[in-house]
N, C-alpha and C positions, 0 to 999 in steps of 0.2 A: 424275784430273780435271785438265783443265788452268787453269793459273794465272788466263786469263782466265773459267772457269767461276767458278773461288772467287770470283775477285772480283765478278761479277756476283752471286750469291749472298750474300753480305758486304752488298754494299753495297743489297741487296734485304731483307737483315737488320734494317741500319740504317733506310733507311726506313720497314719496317714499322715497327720501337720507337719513330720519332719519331713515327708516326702513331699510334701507342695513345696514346703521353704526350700529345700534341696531345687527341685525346676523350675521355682521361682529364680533362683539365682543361676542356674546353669541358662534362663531362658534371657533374662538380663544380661549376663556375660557373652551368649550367643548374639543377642544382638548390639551391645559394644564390638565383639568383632567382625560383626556383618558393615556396624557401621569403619569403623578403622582400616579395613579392607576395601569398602563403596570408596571413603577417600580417598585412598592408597592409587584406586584406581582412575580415578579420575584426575589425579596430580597423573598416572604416566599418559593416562590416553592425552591430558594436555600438552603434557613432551612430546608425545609423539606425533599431535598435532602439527606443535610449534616447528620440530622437525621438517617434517611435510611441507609445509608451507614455506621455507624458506629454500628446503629444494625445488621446490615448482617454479618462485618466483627468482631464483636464482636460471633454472633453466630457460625461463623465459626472458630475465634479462640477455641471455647469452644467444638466444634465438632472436631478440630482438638487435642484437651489436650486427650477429651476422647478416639481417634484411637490411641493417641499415648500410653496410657497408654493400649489399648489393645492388640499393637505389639507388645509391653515390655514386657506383661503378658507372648503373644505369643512366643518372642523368649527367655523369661526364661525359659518353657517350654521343647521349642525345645535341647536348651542345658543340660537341666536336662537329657532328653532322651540320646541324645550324653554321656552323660557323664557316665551314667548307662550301656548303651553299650559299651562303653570303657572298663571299670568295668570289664566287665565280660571276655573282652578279654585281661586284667592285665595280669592274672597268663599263657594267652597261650603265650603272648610275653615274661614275664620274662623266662620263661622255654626255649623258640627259642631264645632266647639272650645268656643264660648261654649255650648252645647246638653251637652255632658257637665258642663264648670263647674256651668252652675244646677242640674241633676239631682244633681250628687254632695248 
């Protein structure tokens, strides 16, 4: 082989090595910022999470104030009715009360 073979060779050597060390480090660097970016994204998707979640359970507390003030409503209601109905059967119990009294 002659001298100027090897040296094309040699020097087809070299290049190649610079070019892997070259992708070697572009493919290292690639994946530092595939990772710095993964976590990048994963801190917001948990903000955005945390977000969320504080407006649902917020919503829900406020849906829950408003059912609860409509039970309230509701079983003031229902007692009112109770009570009216009571009311009206007052005077037949005082009367069966005093009615066992004079019989004993």
């Amino acid at each position: 082989m002659s001298f100027h073979a090897m040296k094309i060779i040699i020097n087809a050597e070299r290049s190649a090595r610079e070019a892997y060390q070259e992708a070697s480090v572009l493919a290292r660097q690639m994946i530092l910022d595939a990772e710095t970016q993964g976590k990048a994204h994963i801190l917001q998707v948990q903000a955005d999470t945390a977000r969320e979640a504080k407006r649902i359970l917020q919503k829900a507390e406020e849906q829950g104030e408003k059912n609860q003030g409509e039970i309230l409503a509701h079983a003031e209601n229902q007692c009112a009715v109770l009570r009216a109905h009571a009311e009206t059967k007052l005077p037949e119990a005082v009367n069966l009360i005093i009615e066992r009294i004079v019989k004993s």
